[in-house]
SEGU-687145 format. One record per residue (C-alpha): x, y, z. Coordinates in pm, 1 decimal, m for minus. Example, Ala and Ser with C-alpha at 12.3 -4.5 7.8 and 13.67 -1.06 7.14 Angstrom:
NODE      east     north        up
NODE    1230.0    m450.0     780.0
NODE    1367.0    m106.0     714.0
//
This chain:
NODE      east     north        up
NODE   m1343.3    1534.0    m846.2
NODE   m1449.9    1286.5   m1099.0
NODE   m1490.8     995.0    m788.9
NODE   m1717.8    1244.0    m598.9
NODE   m1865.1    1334.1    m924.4
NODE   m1990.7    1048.0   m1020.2
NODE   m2089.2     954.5    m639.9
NODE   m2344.6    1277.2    m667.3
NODE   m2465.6    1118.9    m987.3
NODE   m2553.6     770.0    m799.8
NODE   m2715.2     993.7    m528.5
NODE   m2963.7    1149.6    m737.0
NODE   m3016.5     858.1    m928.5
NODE   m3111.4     636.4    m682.5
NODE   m3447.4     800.5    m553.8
NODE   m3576.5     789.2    m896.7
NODE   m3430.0     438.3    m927.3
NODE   m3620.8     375.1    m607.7
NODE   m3987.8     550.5    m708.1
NODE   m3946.5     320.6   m1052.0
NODE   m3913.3      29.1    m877.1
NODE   m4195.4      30.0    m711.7
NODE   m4417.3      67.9   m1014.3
NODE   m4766.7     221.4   m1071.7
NODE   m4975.8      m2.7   m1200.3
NODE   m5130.4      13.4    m837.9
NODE   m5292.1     355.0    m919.9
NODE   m5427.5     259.0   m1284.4
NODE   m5617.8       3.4   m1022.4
NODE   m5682.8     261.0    m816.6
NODE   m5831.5     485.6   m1085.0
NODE   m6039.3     185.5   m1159.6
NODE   m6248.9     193.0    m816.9
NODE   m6228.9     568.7    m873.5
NODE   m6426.6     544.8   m1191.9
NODE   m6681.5     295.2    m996.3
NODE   m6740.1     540.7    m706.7
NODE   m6756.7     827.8    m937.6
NODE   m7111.7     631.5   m1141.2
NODE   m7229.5     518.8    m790.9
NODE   m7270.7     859.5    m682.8
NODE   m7440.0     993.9   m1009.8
NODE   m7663.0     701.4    m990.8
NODE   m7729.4     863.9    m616.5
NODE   m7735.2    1218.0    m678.9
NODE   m7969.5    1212.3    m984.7
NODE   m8267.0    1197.9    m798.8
NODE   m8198.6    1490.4    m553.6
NODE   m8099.0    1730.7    m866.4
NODE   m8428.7    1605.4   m1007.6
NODE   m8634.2    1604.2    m717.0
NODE   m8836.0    1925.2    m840.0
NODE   m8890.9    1824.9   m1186.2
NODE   m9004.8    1454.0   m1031.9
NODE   m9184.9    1626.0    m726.7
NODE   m9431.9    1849.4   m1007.6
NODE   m9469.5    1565.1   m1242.0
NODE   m9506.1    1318.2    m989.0
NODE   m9697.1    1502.8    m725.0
NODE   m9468.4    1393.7    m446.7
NODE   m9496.9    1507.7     m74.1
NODE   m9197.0    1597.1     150.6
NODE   m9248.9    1237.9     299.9
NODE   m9307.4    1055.8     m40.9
NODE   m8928.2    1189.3    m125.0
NODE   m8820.0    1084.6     233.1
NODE   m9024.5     730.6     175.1
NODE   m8840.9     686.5    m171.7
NODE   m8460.7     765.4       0.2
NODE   m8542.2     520.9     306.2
NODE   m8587.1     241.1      62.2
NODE   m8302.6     292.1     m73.6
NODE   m8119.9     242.0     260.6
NODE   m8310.4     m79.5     339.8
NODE   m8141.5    m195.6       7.4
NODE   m7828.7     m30.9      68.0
NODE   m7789.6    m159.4     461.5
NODE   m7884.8    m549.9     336.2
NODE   m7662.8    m517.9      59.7
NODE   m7372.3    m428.3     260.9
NODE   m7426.2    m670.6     506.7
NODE   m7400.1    m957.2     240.2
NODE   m7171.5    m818.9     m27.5
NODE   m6899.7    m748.2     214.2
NODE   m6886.4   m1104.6     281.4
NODE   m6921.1   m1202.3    m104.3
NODE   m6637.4    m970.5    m174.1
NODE   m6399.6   m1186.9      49.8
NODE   m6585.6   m1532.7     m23.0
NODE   m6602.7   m1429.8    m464.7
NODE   m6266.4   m1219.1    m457.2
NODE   m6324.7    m863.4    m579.5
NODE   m6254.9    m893.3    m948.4
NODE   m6643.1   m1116.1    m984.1
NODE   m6765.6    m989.2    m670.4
NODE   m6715.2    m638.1    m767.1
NODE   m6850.0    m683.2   m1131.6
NODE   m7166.8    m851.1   m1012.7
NODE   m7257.5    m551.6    m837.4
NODE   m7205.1    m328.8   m1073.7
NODE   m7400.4    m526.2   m1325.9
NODE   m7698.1    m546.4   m1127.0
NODE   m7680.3    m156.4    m976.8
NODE   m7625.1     m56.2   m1381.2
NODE   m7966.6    m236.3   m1488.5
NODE   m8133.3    m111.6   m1183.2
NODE   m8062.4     246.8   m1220.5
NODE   m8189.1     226.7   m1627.2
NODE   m8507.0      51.2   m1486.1
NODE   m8587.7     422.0   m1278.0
NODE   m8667.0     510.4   m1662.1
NODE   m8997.9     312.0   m1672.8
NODE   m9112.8     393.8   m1299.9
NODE   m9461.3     546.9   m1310.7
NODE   m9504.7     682.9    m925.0
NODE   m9387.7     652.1    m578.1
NODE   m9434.9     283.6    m528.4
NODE   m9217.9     220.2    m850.7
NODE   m8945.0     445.1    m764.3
NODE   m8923.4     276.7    m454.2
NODE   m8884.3     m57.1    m597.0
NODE   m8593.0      88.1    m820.8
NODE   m8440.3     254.6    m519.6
NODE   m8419.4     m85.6    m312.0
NODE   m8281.6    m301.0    m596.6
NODE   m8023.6      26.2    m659.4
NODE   m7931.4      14.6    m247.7
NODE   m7880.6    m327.8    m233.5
NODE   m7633.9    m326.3    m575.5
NODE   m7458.9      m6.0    m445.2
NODE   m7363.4    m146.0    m152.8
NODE   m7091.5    m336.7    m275.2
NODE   m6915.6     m33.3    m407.8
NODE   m6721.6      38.2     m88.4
NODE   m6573.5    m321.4      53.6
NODE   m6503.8    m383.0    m293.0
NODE   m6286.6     m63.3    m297.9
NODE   m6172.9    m108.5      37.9
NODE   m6079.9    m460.0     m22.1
NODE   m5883.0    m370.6    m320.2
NODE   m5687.3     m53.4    m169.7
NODE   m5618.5    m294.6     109.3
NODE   m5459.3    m532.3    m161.7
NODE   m5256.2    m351.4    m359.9
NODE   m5098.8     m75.9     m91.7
NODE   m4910.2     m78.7     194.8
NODE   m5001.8      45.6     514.8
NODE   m4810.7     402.5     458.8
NODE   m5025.6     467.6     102.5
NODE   m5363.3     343.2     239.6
NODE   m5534.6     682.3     386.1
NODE   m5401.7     869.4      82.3
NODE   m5542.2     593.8    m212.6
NODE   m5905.7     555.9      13.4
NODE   m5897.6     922.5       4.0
NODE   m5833.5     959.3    m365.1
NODE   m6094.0     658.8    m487.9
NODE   m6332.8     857.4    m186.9
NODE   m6312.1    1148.5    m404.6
NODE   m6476.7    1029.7    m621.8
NODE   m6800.5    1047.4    m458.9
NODE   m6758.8    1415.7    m493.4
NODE   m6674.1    1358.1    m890.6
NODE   m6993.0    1230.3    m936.0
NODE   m7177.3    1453.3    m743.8
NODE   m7035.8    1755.6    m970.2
NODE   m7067.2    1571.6   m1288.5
NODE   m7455.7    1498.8   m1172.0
NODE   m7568.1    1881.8   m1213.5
NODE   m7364.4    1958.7   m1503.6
NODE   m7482.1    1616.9   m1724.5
NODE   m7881.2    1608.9   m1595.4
NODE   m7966.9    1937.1   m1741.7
NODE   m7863.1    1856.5   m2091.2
NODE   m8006.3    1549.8   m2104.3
NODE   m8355.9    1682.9   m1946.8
NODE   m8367.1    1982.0   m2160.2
NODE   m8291.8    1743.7   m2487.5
NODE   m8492.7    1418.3   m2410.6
NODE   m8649.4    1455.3   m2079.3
NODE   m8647.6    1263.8   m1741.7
NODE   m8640.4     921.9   m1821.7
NODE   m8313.8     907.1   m2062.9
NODE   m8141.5    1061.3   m1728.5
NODE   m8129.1     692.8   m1601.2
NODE   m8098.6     538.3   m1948.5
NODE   m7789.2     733.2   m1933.2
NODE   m7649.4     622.6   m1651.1
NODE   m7746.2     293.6   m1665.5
NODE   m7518.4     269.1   m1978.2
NODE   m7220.2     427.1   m1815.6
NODE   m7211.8     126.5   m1538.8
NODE   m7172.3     m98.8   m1835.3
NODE   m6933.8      63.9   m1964.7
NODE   m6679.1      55.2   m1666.4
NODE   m6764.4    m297.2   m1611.0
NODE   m6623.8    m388.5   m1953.1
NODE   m6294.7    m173.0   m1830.1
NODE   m6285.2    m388.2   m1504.6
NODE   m6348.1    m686.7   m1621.2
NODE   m5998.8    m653.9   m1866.0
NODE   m5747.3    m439.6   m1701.0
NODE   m5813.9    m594.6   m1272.4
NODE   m5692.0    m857.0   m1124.8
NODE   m5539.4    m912.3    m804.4
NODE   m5178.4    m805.4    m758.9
NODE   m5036.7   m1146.3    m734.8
NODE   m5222.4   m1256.7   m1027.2
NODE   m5163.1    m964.3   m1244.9
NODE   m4997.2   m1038.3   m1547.8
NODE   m4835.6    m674.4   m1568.8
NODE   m4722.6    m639.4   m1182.2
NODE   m4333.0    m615.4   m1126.3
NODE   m4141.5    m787.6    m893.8
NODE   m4051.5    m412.3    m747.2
NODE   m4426.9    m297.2    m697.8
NODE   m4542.7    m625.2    m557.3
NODE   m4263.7    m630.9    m314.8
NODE   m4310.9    m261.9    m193.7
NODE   m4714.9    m346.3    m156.0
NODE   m4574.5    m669.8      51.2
NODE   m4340.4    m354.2     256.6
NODE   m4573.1    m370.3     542.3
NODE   m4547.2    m681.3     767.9
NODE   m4844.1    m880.9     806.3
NODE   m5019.6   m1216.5     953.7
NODE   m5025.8   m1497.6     752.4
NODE   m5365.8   m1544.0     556.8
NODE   m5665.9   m1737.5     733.3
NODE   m5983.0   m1770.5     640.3
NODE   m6217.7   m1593.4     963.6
NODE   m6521.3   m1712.3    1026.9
NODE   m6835.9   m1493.5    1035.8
NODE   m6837.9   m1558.4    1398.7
NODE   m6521.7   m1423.6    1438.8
NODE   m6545.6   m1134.2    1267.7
NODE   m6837.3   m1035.6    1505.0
NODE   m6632.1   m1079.5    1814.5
NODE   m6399.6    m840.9    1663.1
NODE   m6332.7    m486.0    1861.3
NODE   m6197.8    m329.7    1539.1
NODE   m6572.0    m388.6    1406.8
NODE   m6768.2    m227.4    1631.3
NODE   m6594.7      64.0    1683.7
NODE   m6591.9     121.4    1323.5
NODE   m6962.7      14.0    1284.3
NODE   m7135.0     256.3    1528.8
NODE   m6859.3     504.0    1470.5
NODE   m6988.7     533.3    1126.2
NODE   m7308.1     463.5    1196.1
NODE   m7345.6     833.0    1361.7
NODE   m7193.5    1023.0    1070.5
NODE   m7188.0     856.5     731.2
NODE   m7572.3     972.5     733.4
NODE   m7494.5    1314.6     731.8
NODE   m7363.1    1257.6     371.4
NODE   m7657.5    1113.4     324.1
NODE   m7853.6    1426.1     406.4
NODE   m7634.6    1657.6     196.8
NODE   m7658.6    1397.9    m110.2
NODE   m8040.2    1393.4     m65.9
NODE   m8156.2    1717.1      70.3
NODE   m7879.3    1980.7     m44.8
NODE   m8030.5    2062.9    m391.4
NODE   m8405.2    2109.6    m258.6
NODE   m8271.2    2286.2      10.1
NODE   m8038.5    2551.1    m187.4
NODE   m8392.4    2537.3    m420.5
NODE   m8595.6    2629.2    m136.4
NODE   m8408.7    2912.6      41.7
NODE   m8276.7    3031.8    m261.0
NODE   m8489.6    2989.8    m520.3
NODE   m8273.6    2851.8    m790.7
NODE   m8369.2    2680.9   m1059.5
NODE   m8212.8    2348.9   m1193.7
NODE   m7945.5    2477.7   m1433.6
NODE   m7600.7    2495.9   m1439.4
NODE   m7562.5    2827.5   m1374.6
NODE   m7798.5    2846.8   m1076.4
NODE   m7865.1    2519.2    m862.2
NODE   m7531.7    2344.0   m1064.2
NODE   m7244.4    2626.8    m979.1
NODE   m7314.3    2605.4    m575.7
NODE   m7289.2    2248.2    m583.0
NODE   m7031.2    2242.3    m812.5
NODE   m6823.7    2404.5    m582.7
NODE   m6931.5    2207.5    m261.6
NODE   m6790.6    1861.4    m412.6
NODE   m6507.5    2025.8    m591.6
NODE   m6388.6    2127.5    m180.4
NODE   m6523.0    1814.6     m85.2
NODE   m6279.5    1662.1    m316.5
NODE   m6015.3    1828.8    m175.7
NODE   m6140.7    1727.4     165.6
NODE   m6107.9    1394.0      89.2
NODE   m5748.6    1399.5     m58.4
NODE   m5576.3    1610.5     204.2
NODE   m5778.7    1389.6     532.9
NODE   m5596.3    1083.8     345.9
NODE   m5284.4    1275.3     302.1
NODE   m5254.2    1398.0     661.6
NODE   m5316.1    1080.1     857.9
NODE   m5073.8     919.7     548.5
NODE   m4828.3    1184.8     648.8
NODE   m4844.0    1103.9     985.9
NODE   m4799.8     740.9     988.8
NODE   m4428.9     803.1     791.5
NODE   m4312.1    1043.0    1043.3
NODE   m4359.7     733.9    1279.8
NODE   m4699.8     761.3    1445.4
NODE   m4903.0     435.3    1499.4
NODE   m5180.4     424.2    1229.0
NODE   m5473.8     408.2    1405.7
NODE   m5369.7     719.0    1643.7
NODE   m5254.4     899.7    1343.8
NODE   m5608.1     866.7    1200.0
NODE   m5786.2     927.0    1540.1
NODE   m5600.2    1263.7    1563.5
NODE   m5666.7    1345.6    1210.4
NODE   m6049.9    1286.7    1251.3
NODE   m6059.9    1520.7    1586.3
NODE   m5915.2    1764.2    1371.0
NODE   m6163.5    1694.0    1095.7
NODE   m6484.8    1704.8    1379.6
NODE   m6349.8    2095.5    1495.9
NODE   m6359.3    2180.5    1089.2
NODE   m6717.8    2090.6    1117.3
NODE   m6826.1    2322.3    1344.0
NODE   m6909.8    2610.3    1193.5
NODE   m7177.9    2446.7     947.1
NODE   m7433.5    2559.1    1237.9
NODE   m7457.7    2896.9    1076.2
NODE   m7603.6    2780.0     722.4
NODE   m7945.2    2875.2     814.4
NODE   m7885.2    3233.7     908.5
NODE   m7624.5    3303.4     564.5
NODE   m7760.9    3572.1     424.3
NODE   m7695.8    3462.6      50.2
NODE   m7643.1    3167.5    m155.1
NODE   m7288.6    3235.7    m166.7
NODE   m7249.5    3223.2     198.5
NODE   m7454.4    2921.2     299.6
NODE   m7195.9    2718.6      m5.5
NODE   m6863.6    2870.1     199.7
NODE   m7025.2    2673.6     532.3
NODE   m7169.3    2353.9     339.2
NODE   m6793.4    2313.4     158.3
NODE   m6618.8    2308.8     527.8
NODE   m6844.8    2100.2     647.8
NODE   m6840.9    1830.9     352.5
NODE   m6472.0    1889.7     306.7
NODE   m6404.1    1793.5     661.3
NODE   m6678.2    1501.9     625.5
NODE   m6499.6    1340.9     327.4
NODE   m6190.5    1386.6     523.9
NODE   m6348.5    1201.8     821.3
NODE   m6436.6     933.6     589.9
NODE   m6115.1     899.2     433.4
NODE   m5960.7     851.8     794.3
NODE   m6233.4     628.4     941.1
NODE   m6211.6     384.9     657.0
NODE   m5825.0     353.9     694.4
NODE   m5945.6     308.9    1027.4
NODE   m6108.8      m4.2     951.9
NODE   m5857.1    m143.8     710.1
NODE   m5566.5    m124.8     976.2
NODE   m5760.5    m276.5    1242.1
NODE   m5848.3    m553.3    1047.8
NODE   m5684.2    m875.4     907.4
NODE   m5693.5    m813.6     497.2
NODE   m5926.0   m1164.2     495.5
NODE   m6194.4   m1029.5     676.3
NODE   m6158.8    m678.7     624.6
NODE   m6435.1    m682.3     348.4
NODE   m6656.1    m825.5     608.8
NODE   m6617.8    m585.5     847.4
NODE   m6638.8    m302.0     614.6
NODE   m6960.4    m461.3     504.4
NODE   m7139.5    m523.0     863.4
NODE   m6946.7    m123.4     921.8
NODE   m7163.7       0.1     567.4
NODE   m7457.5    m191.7     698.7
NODE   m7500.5       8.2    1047.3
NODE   m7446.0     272.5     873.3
NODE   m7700.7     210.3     611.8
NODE   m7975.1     181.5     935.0
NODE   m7863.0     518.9    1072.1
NODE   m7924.7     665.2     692.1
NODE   m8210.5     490.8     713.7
NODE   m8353.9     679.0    1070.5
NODE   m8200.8     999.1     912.7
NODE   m8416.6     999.8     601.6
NODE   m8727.6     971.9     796.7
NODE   m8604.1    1221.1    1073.7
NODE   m8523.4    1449.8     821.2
NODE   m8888.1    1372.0     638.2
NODE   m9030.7    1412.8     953.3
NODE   m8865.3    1747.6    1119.6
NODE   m8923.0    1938.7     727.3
NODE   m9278.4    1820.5     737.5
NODE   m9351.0    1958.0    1101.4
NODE   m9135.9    2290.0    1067.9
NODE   m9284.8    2407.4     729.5
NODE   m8917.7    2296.5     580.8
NODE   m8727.0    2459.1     824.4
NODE   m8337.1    2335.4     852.9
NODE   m8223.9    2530.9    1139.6
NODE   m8271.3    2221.5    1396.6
NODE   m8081.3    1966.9    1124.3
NODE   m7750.7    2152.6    1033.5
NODE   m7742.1    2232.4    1446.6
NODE   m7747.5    1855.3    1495.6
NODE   m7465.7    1770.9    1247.8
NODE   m7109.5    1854.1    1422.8
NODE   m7237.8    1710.2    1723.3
NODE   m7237.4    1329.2    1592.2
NODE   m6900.1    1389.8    1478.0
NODE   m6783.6    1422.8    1860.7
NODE   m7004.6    1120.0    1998.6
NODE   m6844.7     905.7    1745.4
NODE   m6495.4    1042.0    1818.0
NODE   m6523.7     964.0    2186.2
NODE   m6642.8     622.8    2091.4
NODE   m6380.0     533.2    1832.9
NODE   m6097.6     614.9    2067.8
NODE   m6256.8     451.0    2405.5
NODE   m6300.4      66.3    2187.7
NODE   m6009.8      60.4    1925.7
NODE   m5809.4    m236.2    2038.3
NODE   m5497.7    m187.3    2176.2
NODE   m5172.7    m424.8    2065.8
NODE   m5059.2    m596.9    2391.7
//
């Protein structure tokens, strides 16, 4: 009894033996890029929750707000282009600090704008700076975890564009009530420096960490990979695994786009709430909060898949299919009869977006060699940048024409999901 005794004792010690070998200091990194994605969507969503308060003061036009958001995108889809490249030519400990830096500055300078052209300006320097959010978050989930972890940690740092977009509605309000518009982007401008300082003391890469253990870095090293090579640009534009990410999220990372920027006017518009917590803040609240949740469980699923045995990139495909049928029913928005209603269809919808993304960005990082993956996240962001930019004006255009009728837009929205699907799946590249 006492040999059997103490073999049950080994037993159940050695799958806690095992989890504290492996460490965490992965997910204090991880809750690093959170904190970054969380600011770069307040910086974002700001100017939708305040479009009403700008639009009076300012005098601004439909197309003037559609004019200021497609700026923006030129920024965002340059920026990506280049900073996905500096992230694997700088490493992401400078190359991710640099672009916070400059995005932190640039969202204080929206403080001292005086009209549409100056908004603009701040909106293109804020695109271009933003960009570099995502391949440096991508880059740095695809350094510290393996293969098996990847869809859940993109998913969690992911969720934190739905952090910031419920923070954005419960901070703006108290600081416009107390000190008006401009100390909004103050504000924020002060929380990006503020996360830089954390960044710039706790991150470094995992084999040049001075606090990784032998145990974590060997079960991020679990997965089995090519030796490292620099790829040239070249290269990495031959590649199939960029392309079918590119136009695959080309198609629907706009339609984030058109929730971030449209949602609040919208739910002002048909509704006719005001910008408070308790009207326009509690709908949106609870979009991002499912959105959040969205995001976590996408990850988890394809994550889930992938250690039951399925290849990775089918285990994502599958999970995104799944995700596209969830989006479906968002068609019915315009006819909900009440607030209450139209935020039950918008929270699928965005849930099953942020899911999507969580999937499609795992995508990217499995079909690509960790030195270029950065890269091809960045030329990925930067197509779909241009579609965000054609959706801004289609959007400005199709409101302007229809007396600000969304019918034809939210009817438009599960059908890119679909295209991009059938896409994806017809140019992955196949292992020989």
């Amino acid at each position: 009894m006492e040999v059997d005794s103490g073999s049950a004792a080994l037993r159940a010690a050695a799958p806690a033996g095992k989890m504290a070998a492996k460490g965490k200091l992965r997910w204090a990194m991880l809750a690093l890029v959170f904190g970054a994605t969380t600011l770069n969507y307040i910086d974002r969503a700001a100017l939708g929750i305040m479009q009403p308060v700008l639009a009076r003061a300012m005098q601004w036009t439909a197309q003037d707000y559609a004019n200021i958001n497609f700026w923006f995108q030129v920024g965002y889809a340059i920026g990506y282009a280049l900073q996905g490249r500096l992230m694997d030519s700088l490493g992401v400990r400078r190359g991710f600090a640099l672009a916070v830096l400059v995005w932190s500055l640039a969202a204080a300078a929206h403080g001292f704008a005086a009209g549409v052209a100056g908004f603009m300006v701040c909106r293109f320097v804020l695109g271009f700076a933003e960009a570099g959010n995502y391949p440096g978050c991508v880059k740095t989930t695809r350094l510290w975890f393996p293969v098996s972890e990847r869809a859940l940690a993109v998913g969690i740092f992911n969720a934190g564009t739905n952090v910031g977009a419920m923070l954005t509605p419960i901070m703006i309000p108290f600081i416009l009530a107390v000190w008006g518009w401009q100390p909004v982007f103050f504000v924020i401008g002060a929380l990006g420096i503020a996360w830089l300082a954390a960044w710039w003391k706790h991150y470094h890469d995992p084999d040049a960490h001075p606090r990784m253990s032998a145990g974590e870095l060997a079960h991020i090293r679990s997965t089995v990979e090519p030796a490292a090579a620099r790829v040239p640009y070249r290269q990495v534009l031959r590649m199939r695994a960029l392309w079918t990410f590119a136009i695959g999220h080309m198609l629907t990372a706009p339609v984030f786009w058109f929730y971030l920027y449209w949602l609040p006017p919208y739910l002002n518009q048909q509704f006719h709430l005001g910008i408070s917590v308790a009207e326009l803040g509690a709908p949106l609240i609870v979009i991002y909060l499912m959105a959040d949740v969205g995001s976590i469980i996408g990850g988890a699923l394809s994550s889930f898949m992938v250690k039951r045995g399925m290849d990775a990139v089918r285990a994502r495909l599958l999970s995104m299919l799944l995700c596209a049928l969830c989006l479906l029913p968002v068609v019915f928005v315009s006819s909900a009869s009440g607030v209450w209603l139209a935020t039950a269809y918008i929270s699928i919808a965005i849930a099953a977006h942020q899911a999507w993304t969580a999937n499609i960005w795992s995508l990217a990082i499995d079909m690509t060699p960790k030195e270029a993956v950065a890269s091809v996240f960045g030329l990925g962001g930067m197509c779909s940048a241009i579609g965000g930019m054609f959706m801004t004006q289609l959007v400005g255009w199709v409101l302007t024409r229809s007396g600000n009728n969304y019918t034809l837009l939210f009817t438009m929205i599960p059908a890119a999901y679909f295209i991009a699907l059938a896409w994806m799946f017809a140019m992955y590249p196949r292992r020989s």
